[in-house]
MARTOR-393735 format. One line per 5 residues: number of its first residue (from 1); their letters; for each residue x, y, z of N, C-alpha, C, O, CB. Coordinates in steps of 0.05 Angstrom, whole numbers, plus 5000, padded with zeros to 4 digits. Glycine has a CB too. Example, Ala and Ser with C-alpha at 12.3 -4.5 7.8 and 13.67 -1.06 7.14 Angstrom:
MARTOR-393735
1 = AS = 5264/4886/5156/5246/4910/5156/5264/4934/5156/5285/4934/5169/5226/4911/5181 | 5257/4955/5142/5273/4979/5143/5258/5001/5157/5268/5023/5161/5282/4988/5114
//
This chain:
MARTOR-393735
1 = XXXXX = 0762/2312/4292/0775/2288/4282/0775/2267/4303/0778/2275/4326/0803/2295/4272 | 0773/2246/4301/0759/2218/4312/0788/2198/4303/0794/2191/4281/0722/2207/4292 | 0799/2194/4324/0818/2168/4327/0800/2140/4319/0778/2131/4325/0830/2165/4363 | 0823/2132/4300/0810/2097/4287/0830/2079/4306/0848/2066/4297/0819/2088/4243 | 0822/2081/4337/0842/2062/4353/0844/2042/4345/0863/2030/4356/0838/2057/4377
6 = XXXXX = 0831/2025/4326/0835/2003/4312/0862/1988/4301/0878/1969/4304/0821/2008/4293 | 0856/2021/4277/0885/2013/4258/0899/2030/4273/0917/2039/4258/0889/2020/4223 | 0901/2038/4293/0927/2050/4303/0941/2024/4322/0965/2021/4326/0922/2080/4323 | 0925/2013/4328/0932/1990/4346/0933/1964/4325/0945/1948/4339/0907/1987/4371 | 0930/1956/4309/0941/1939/4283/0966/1957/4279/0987/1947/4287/0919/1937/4252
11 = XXXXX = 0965/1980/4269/1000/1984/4251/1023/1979/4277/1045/1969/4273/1007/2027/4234 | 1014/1988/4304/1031/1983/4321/1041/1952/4328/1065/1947/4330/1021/1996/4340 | 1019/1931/4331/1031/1907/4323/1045/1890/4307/1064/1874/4312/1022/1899/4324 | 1032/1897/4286/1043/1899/4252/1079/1900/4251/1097/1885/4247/1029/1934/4235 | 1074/1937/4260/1112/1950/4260/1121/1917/4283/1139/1902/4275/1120/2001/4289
16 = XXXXX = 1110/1913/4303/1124/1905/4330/1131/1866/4320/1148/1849/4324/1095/1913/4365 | 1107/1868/4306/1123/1834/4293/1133/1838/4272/1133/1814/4265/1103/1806/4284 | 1144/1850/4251/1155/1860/4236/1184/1859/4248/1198/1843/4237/1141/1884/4228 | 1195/1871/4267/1216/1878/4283/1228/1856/4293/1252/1852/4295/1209/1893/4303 | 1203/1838/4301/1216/1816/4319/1222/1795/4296/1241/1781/4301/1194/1803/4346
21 = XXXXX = 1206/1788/4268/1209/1772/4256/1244/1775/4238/1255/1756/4227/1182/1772/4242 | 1254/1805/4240/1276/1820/4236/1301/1802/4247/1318/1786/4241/1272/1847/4249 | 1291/1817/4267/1303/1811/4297/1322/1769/4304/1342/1760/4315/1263/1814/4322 | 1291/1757/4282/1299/1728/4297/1314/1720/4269/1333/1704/4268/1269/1702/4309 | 1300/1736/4242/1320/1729/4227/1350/1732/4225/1367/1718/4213/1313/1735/4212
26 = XXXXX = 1351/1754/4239/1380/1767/4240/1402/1745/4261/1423/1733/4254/1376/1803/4256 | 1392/1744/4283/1403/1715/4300/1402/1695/4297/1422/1683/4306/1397/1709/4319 | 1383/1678/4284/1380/1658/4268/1397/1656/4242/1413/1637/4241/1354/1658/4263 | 1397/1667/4230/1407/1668/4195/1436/1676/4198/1447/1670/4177/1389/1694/4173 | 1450/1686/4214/1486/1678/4219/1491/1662/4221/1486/1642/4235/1502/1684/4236
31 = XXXXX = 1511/1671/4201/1536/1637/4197/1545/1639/4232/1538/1653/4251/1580/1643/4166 | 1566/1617/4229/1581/1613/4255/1596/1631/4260/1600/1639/4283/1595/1592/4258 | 1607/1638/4241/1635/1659/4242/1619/1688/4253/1633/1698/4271/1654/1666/4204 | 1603/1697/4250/1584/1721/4250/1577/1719/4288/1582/1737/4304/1551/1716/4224 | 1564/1689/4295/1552/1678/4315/1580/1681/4333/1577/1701/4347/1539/1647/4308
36 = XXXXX = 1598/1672/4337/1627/1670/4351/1636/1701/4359/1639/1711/4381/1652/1656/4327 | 1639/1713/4331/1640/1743/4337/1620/1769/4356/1623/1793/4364/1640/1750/4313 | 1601/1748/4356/1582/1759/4380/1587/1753/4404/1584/1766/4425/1557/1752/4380 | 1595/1734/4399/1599/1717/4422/1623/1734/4448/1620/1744/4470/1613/1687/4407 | 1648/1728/4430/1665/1749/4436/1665/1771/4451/1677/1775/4472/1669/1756/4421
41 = XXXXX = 1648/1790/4435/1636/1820/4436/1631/1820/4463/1640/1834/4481/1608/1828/4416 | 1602/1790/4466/1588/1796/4498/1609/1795/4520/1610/1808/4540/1565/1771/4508 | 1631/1769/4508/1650/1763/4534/1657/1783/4543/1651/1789/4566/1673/1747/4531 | 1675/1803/4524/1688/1817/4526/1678/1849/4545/1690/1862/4563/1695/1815/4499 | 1651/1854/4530/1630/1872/4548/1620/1861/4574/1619/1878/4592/1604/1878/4532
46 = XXXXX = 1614/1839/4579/1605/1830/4605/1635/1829/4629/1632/1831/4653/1591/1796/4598 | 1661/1826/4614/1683/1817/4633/1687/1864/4637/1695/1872/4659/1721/1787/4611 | 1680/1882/4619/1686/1906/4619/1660/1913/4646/1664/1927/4667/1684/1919/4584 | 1642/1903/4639/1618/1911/4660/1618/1896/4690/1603/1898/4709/1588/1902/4646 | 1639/1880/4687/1640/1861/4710/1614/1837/4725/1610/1830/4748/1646/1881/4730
51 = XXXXX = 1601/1830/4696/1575/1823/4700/1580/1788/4707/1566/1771/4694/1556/1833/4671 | 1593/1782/4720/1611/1756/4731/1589/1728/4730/1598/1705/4731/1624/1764/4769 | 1555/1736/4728/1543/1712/4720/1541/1702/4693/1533/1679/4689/1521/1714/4726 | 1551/1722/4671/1549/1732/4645/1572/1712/4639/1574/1695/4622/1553/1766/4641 | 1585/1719/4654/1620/1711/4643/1617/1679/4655/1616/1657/4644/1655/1736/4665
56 = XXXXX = 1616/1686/4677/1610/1651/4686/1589/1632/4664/1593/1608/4659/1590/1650/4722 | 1578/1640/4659/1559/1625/4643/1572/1622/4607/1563/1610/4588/1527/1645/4647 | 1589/1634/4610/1596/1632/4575/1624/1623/4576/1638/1625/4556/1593/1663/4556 | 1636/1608/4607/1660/1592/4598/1657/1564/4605/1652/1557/4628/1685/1603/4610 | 1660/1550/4587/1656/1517/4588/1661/1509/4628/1670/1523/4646/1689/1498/4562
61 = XXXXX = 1652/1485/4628/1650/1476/4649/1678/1458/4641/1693/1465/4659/1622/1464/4658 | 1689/1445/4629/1716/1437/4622/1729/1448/4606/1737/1440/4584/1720/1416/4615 | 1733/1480/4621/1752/1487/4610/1780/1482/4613/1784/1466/4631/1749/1505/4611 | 1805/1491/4599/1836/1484/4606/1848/1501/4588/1840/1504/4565/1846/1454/4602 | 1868/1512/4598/1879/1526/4585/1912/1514/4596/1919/1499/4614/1868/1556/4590
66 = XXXXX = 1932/1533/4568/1967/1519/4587/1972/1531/4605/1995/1527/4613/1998/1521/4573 | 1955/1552/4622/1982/1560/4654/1962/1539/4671/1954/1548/4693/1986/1608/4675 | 1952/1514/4662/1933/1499/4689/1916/1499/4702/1908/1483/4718/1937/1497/4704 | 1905/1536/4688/1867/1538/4705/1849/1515/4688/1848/1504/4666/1844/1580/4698 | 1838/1515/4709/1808/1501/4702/1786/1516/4705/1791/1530/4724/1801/1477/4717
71 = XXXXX = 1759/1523/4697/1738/1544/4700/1741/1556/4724/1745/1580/4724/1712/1535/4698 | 1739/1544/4744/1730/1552/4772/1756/1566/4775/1755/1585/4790/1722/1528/4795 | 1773/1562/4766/1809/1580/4778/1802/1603/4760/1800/1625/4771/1850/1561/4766 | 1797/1600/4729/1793/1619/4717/1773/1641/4722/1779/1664/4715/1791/1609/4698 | 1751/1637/4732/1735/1657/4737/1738/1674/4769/1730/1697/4773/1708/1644/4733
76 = XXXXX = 1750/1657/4787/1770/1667/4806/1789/1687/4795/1788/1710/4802/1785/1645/4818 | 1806/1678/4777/1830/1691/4770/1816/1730/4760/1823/1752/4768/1849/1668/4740 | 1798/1723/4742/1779/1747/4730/1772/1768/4752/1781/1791/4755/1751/1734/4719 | 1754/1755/4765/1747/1762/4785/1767/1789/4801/1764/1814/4803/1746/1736/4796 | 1794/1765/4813/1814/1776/4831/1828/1800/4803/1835/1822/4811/1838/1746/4846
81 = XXXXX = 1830/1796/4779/1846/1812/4762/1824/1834/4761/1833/1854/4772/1857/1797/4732 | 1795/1839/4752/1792/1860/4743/1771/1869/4772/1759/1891/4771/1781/1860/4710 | 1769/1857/4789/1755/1866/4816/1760/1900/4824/1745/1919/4827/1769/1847/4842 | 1779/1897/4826/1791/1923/4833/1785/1952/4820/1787/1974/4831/1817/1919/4829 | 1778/1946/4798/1777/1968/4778/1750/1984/4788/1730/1973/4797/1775/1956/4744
86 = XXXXX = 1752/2002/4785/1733/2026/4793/1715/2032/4763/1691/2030/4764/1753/2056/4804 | 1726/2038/4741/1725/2038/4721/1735/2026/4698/1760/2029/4702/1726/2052/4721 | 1734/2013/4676/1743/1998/4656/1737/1999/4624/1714/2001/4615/1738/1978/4664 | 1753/1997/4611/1753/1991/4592/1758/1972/4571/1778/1985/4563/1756/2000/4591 | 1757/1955/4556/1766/1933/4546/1766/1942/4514/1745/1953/4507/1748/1909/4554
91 = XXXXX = 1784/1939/4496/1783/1939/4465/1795/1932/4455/1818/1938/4449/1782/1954/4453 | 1775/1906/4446/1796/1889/4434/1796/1896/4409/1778/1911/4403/1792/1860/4435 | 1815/1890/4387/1812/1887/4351/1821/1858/4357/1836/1845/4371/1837/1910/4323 | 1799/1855/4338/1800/1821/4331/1821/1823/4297/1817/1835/4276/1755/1803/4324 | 1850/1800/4307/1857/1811/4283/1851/1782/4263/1861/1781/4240/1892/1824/4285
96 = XXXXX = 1833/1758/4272/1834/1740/4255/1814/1724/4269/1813/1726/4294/1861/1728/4248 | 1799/1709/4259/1778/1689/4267/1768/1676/4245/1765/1686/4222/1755/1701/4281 | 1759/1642/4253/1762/1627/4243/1737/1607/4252/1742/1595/4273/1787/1622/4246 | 1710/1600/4241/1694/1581/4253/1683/1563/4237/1677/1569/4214/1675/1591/4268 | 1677/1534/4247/1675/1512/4221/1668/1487/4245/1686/1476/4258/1713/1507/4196
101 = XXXXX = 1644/1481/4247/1638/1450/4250/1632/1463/4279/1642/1448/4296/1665/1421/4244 | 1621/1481/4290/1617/1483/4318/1644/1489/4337/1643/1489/4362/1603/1456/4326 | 1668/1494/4324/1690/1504/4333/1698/1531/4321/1693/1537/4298/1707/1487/4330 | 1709/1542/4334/1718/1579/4329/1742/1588/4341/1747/1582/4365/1696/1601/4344 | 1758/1600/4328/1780/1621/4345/1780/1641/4339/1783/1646/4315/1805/1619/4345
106 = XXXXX = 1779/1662/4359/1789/1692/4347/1814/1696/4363/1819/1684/4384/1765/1721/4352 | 1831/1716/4351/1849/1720/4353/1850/1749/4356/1845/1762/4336/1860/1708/4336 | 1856/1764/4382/1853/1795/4380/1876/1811/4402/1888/1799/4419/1818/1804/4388 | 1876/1831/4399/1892/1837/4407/1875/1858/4436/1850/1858/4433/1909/1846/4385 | 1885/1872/4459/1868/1876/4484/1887/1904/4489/1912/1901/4488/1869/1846/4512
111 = XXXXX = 1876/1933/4495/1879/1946/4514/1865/1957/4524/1844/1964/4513/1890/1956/4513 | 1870/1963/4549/1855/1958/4573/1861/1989/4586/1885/1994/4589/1866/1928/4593 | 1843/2007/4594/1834/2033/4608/1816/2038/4629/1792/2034/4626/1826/2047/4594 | 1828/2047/4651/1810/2047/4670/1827/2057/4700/1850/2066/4702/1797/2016/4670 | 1814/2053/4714/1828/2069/4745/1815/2055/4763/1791/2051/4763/1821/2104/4752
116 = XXXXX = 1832/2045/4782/1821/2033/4805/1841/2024/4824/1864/2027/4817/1804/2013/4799 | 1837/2014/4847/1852/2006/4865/1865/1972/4862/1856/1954/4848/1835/2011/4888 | 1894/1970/4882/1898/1935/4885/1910/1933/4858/1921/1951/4845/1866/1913/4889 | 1908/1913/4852/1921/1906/4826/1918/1918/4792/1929/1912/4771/1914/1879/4826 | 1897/1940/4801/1886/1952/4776/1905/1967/4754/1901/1968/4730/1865/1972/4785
121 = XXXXX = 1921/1977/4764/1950/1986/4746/1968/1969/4740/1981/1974/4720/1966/2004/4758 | 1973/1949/4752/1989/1933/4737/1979/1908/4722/1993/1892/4711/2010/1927/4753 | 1956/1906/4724/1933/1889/4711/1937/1904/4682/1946/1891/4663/1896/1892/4729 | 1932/1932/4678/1922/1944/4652/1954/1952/4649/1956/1969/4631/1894/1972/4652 | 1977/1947/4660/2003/1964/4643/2013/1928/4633/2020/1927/4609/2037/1990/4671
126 = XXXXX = 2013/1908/4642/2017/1879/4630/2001/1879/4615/2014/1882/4595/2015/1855/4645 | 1971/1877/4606/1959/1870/4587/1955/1892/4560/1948/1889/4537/1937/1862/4598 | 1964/1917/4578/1971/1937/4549/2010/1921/4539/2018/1913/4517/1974/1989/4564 | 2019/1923/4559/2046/1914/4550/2057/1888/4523/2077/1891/4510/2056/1905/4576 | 2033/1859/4519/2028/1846/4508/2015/1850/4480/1991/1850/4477/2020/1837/4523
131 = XXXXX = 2031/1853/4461/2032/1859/4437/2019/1834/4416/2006/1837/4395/2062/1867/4433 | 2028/1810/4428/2023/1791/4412/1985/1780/4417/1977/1784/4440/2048/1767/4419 | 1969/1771/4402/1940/1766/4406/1936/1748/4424/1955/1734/4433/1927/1758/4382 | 1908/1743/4434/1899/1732/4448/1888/1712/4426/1880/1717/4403/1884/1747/4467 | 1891/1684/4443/1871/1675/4429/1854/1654/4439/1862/1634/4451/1881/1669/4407
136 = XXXXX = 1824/1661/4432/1800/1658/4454/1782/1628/4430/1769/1629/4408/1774/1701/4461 | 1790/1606/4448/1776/1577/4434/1745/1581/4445/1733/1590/4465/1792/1541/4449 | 1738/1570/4422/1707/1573/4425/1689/1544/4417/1690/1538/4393/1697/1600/4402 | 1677/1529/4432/1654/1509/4417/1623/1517/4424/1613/1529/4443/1658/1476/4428 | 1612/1505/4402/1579/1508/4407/1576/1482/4412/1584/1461/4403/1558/1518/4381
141 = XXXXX = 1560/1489/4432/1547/1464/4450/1516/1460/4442/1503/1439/4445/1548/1471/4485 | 1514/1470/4437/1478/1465/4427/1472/1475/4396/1489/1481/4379/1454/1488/4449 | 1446/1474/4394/1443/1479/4365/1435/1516/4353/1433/1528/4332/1416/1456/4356 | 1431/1521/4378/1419/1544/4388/1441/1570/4373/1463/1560/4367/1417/1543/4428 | 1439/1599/4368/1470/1627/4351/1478/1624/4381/1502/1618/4383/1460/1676/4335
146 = XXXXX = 1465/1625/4406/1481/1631/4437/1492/1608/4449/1500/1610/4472/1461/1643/4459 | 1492/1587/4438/1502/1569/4457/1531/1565/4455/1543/1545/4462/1489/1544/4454 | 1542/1592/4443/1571/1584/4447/1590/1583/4468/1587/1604/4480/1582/1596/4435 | 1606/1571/4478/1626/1569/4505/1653/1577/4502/1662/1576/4479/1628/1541/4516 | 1666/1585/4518/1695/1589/4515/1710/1562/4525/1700/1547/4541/1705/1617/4533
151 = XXXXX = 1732/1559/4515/1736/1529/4524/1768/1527/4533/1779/1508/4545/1727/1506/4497 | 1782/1557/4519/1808/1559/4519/1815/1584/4521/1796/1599/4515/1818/1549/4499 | 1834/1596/4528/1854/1630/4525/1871/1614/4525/1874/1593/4537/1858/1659/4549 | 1890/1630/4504/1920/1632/4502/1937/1660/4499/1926/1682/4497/1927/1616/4479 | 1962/1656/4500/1974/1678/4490/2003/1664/4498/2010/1660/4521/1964/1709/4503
156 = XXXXX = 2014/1659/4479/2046/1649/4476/2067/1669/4494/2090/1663/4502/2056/1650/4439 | 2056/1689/4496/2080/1715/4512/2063/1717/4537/2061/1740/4545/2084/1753/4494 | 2052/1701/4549/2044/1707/4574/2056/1675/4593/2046/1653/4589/2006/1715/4574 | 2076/1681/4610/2080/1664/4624/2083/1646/4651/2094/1626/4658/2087/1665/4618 | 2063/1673/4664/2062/1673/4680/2046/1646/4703/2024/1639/4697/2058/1694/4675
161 = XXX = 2054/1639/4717/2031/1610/4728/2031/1582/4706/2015/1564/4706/1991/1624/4725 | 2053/1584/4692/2054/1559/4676/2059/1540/4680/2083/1540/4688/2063/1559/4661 | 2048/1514/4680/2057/1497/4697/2085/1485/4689/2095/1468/4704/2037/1479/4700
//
């Protein structure tokens, strides 16, 4: 028996743009609300992996939030809060989200597992302790499902650093 490297090498391109044409429809063809919730997901996995170019890159350059950070304090603050951790976990339930005109909020709630040194226990017994949701402002800056930014955090029961 005699290989037809031909069509074995067609069905393999075939399957492989097939996948990708999948692939762009699936990122392409989400609404905003779908797009935001990804969005989220990465923050949330990149701040768990400690992937700090990830995270830097997906919070607005004017950001503001009410305890008075601005980006550069905020990704400091991240930084100094989950540095420590040896291991981590993040899980959020999103209990509400909302996106319309290139603006988004989700609203979720955070506990946090993991072991590590410095501030790492009382980092994860305050943010398990906080019952009430987070809630993470979102705009799209471009026209692009990824160009979304974070622009805001809140949480009404956190009061710590307020100005």
């Amino acid at each position: 028996m005699e290989w037809d490297w031909f069509k074995i090498i067609r069905w393999v391109v075939l399957t492989a743009a097939a996948w990708m044409l999948g692939l762009i429809i699936w990122t392409f063809a989400a609404g905003e609300q779908t797009q935001v919730l990804r969005m989220q997901e990465k923050f949330i996995r990149a701040l768990e992996k400690r992937q700090w170019s990830t995270v830097e890159a997906m919070v607005c350059n004017d950001y503001a939030d009410e305890w008075g950070q601005d980006a550069p304090m905020l990704k400091q603050t991240m930084r100094q809060l989950l540095g420590g951790f040896i291991f981590i976990s993040i899980e959020p339930t999103v209990t509400s989200s909302r996106a319309a005109s290139g603006l988004a909020m989700v609203k979720c709630t955070i506990k946090i597992q993991g072991n590590g040194a410095g501030l790492s226990t009382m980092v994860m017994n305050e943010a398990n302790r906080i019952k009430e949701p987070w809630v993470f402002h979102w705009h799209k800056r471009g026209r692009w499902p990824w160009s979304w930014e974070l622009v805001q955090i809140d949480n009404p029961k956190v009061t710590h650093n307020r100005p």
